[in-house]
N, C-alpha and C positions, 0 to 999 in steps of 0.2 A: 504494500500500500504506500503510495507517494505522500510523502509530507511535505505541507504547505504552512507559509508563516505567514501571516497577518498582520499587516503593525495598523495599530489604532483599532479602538474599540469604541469607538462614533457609531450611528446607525447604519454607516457602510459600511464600516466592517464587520458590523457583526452580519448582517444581510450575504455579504461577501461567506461567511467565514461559513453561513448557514448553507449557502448555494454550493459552497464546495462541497460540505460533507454530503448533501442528498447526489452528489457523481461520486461520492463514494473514497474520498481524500482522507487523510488523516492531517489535522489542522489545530495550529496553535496560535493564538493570536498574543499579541502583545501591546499593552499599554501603559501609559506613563500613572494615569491615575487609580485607584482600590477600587472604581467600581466601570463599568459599562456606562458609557452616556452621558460622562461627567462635564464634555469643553459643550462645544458647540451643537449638541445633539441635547442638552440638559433643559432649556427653556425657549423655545423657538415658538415661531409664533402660528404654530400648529395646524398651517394648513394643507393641505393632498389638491394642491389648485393648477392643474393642465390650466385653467383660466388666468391664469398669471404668468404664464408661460414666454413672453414678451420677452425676448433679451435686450440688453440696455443699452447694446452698440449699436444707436443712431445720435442723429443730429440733434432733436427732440432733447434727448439726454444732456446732449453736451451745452445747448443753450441754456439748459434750466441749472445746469450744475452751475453755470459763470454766475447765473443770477442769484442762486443761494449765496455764493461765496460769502459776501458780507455779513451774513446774518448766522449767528453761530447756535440759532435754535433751529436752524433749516433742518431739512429732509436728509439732503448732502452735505453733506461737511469733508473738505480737503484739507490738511494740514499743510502750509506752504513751508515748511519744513523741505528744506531738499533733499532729497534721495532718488537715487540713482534708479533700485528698483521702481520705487512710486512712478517717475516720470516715465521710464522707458515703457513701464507696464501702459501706461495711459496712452503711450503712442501706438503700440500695438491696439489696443481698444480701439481706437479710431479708426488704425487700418482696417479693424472688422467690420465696419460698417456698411459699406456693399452687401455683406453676405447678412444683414438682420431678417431677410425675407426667410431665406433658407434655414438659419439657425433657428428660428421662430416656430416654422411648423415641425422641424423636427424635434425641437423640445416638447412641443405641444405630442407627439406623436406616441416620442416618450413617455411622457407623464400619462399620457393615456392605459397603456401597456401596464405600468407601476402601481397604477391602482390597483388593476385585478392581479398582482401578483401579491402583492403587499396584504390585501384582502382573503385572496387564498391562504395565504403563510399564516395570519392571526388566526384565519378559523383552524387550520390544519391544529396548530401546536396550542389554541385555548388562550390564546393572548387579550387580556380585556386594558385596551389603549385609552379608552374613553371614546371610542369613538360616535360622532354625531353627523352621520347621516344627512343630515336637513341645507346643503347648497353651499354656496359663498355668492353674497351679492357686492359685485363692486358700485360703490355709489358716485355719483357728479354734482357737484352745486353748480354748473354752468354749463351752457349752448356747447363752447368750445371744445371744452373736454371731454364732453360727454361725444360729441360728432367723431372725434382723435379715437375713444374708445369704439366710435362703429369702423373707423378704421382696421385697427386691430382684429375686432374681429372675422373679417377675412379671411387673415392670419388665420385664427383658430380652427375655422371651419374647414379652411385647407388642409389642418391636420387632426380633423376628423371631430372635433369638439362640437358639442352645439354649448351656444351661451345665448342667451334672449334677452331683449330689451324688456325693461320695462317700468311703467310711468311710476309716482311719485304714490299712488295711492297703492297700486299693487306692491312697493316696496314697502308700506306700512303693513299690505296685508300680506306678506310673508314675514314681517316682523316686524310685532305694534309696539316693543322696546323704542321702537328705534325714535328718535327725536331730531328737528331740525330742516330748516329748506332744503330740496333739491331739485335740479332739475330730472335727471331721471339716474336708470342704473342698469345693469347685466346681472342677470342672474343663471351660475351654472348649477341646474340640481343635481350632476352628476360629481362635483366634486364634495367633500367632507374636511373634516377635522379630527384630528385626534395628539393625545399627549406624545410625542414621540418620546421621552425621556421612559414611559411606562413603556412602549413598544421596543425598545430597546434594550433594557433590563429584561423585559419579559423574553424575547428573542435568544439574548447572551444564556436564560437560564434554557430554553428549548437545544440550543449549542451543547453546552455543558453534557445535558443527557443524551446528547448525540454522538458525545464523544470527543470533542472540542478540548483540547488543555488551555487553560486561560493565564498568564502570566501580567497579572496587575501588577500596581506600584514597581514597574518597571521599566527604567529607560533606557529605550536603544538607542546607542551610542555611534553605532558605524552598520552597515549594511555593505559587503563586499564578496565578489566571484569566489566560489570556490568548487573545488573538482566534482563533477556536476551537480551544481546547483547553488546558495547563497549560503554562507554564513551570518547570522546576526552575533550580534554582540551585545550584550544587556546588562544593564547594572540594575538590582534591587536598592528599591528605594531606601534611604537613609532611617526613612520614618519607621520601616519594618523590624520589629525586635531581633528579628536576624539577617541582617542586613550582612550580606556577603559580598566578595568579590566579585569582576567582573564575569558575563559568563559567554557561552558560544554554543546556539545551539543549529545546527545544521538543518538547511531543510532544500528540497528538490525542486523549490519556487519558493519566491515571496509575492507576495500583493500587497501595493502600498496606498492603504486608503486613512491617512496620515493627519487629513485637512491640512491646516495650512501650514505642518513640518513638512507637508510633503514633497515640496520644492529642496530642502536639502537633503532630505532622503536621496532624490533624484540625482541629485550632482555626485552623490557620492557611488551613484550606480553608472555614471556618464550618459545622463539622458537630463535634458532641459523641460520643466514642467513648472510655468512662471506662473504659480498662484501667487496673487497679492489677499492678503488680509484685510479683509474691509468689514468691518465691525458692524455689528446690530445692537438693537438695546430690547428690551422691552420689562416688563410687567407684571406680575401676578398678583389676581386681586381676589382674596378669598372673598365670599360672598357672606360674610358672617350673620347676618341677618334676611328678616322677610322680605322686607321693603328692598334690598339689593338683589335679592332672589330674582323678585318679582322685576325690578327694573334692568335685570340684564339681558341682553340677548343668546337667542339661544341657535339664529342665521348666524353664521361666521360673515364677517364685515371686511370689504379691502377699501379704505378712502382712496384714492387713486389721487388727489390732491396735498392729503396732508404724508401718504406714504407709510399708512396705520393700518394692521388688522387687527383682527379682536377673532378668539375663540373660545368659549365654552369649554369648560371643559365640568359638568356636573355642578359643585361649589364652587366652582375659583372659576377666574377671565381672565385668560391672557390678551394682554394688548400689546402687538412690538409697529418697532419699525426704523427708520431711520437708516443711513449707509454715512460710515467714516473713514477716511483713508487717514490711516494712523500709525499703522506698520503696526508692531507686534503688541499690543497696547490694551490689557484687559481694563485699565481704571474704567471706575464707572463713572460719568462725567452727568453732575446734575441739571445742567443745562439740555443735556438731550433727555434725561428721565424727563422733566416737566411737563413738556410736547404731549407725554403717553397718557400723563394723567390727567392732563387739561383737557385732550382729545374726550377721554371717559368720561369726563365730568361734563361734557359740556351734548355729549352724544347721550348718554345714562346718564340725569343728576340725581336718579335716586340709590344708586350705588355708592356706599360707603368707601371710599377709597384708602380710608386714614390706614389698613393695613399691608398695600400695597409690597409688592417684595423686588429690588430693581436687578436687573441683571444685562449681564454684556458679552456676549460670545464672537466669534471669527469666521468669518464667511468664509472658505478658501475659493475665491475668485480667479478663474483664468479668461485674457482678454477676446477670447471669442464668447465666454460667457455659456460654453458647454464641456460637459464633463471628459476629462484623460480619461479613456475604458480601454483596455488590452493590451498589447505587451509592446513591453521596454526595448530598450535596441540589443540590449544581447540575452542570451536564451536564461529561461527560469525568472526575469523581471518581467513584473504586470504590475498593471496602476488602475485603479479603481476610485477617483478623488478630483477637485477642481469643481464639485458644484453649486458651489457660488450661495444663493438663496433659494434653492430647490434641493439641496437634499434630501428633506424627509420626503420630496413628491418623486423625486425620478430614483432614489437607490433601490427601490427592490429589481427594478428593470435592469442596470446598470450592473447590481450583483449576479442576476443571471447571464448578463451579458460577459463580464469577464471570466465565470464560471468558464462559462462554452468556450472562451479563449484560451484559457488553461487547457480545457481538454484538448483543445483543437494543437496546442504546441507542442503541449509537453506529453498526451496521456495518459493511462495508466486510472483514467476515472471512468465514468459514464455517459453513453453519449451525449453530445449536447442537444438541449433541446430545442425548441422550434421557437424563433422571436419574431417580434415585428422586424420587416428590414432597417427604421432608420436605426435600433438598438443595434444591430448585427456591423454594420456600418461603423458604431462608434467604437464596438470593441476591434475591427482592425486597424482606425487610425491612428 
């Protein structure tokens, strides 16, 4: 049986790690933190939205970004801090911009595919994520934006989506929470919400009794060739009462679904995978009483103006949003919490907010704005990483997708199975 290393225990890798073992691999994942789900897979703003599926390399983007700049409660925020990565990243982003048509529906194509794999895999293994069923409506306070957003739509339809307009009363009667003028909105019923942070713990434990060895509180230090297949190199964490020497555990592949380490992983394998870190914030607002019960929504919300959603999750409201180009940079800055909770108060003012909980995670961003899937430039490296703000929506696709690369290079597993073409597409680029 071939062994496979895993580095990162984010929701793609553990999807990744779970894809492997149903071809029948023997798989060890490794991560820096004690549990599953801890960086960027911990508090996200919980949406499964193919309707969100717009990549950000156009024009559109780049004018609204100059025009935030000033304002440092915006949407976007760039730090003019110079750096080498920042800039150069941002000139390749631009270069993408021709191809927003094509990356657009193929994301959209994606994300389509992800749901029902993601879906199947919870029912399969008894995972209860929170999930809520009941749509995502993106809303508009104006003519303009909302016409921008039939735009888009196009897009979606192109890659198989339906999303529907509609008017200002029908957005109250799919959800009488909601407060506030609008002009009108999209609503897709085929997309949901759920906690990713629970789908991912829950997943790592389906792993585990699969067979899975799991090496927390552990940092890989180096990744290099060795006589067929990868050495890693790992140190246990300081924090672990037996904290040991460095270790080397041999495996016949690795998959590097890293987020945003996953750029030095790469160099260290001789393959260039230029994610930038672009930060999110968001939210969590237990619902402690009646009256916030009652005044929350239970439609999953995208402002498309202020750059906010909101999800349900049972008791508690995730609300996130915002993008910072900030380099490696978890503080939590209170100038962008404020945004979250003004947005909430002012969308639900019957929701108590006083116990709000703020948090900040790392996007791993690459400037075409779709995800590295399938293999490295020399044998036994694969990348599974680079999706930006659609992780929890495109990895269970992307995990089957580099499954089937595995097998397809190395295998020794099971065959692979049957995908949409654009996912087959991305695991050979």
């Amino acid at each position: 049986m071939k062994h496979i290393a895993v580095i990162g225990a984010g929701v793609t890798g553990i999807t990744t790690a779970y894809s492997l073992l149903k071809r029948g691999y023997s798989v060890t994942v490794f991560d820096r933190q004690r549990y599953a789900g801890m960086e960027t897979s911990f508090a996200n703003g919980g949406q499964l939205s193919a309707s969100n599926a717009e990549v950000w390399t156009s024009w559109a983007t780049i004018l609204k970004g100059i025009k935030w700049m000033a304002k440092k409660d915006a949407p976007l925020l760039v730090n003019p801090k110079p750096s080498w990565h920042k800039y150069s990243w941002m000139v390749e982003f631009m270069a993408q911009i021709p191809n927003y048509h094509r990356n657009t529906v193929q994301t959209v194509q994606m994300a389509i595919a992800s749901r029902r794999i993601l879906d199947e895999t919870a029912e399969a293994e008894g995972i209860d994520f929170h999930r809520e069923p009941r749509g995502i409506l993106h809303v508009y306070r104006d003519k303009d934006s909302f016409d921008g957003a039939a735009r888009v739509n196009t897009l979606l339809a192109e890659g198989g989506l339906e999303r529907v307009p509609v008017t200002p009363e029908e957005m109250r009667a799919l959800e009488p929470a909601l407060t506030g003028e609008f002009y009108g909105g999209f609503y897709t019923a085929s997309d949901y919400t759920g906690d990713i942070h629970a789908f991912t713990r829950g997943l790592a434990d389906a792993c585990a009794r699969l067979g899975a060895t799991f090496q927390y509180d552990s940092a890989v230090q180096r990744l290099h060739d060795a006589s067929g297949g990868v050495d890693v190199t790992w140190q246990p964490s300081a924090s672990q009462p037996a904290a040991s020497p460095a270790q080397v555990t041999h495996a016949d592949a690795v998959v590097i679904c890293a987020g945003v380490a996953s750029r030095a992983f790469a160099a260290q394998l001789g393959d260039r995978v230029n994610i930038y870190p672009v930060k999110g914030y968001s939210i969590t607002v237990p619902l402690v009483d009646e009256a916030s019960r009652r005044g929350a929504p239970w439609v999953s919300l995208l402002d498309d103006g202020a750059k906010i959603v909101s999800s349900r999750f049972r008791d508690r409201l995730r609300v996130a949003g915002t993008a910072e180009f900030n380099g490696y940079n978890l503080d939590i800055n209170a100038r962008r919490i404020r945004p979250l909770v003004n947005w909430t108060r002012a969308m639900f003012p019957a929701i108590d907010t006083s116990g709000a909980v703020p948090w900040a995670g790392l996007r791993p961003m690459l400037p075409s704005m779709l995800p590295r899937v399938g293999p490295g430039n020399r044998p036994g490296v694969f990348y599974n990483t680079g999706h930006g703000h659609l992780g929890w929506t495109l990895c269970a696709a992307t995990a089957e997708a580099v499954a089937d690369s595995v097998v397809a290079n190395l295998g020794g597993g099971n065959q692979p199975a049957s995908m949409p073409a654009p996912v087959r597409r991305q695991a050979a680029e």
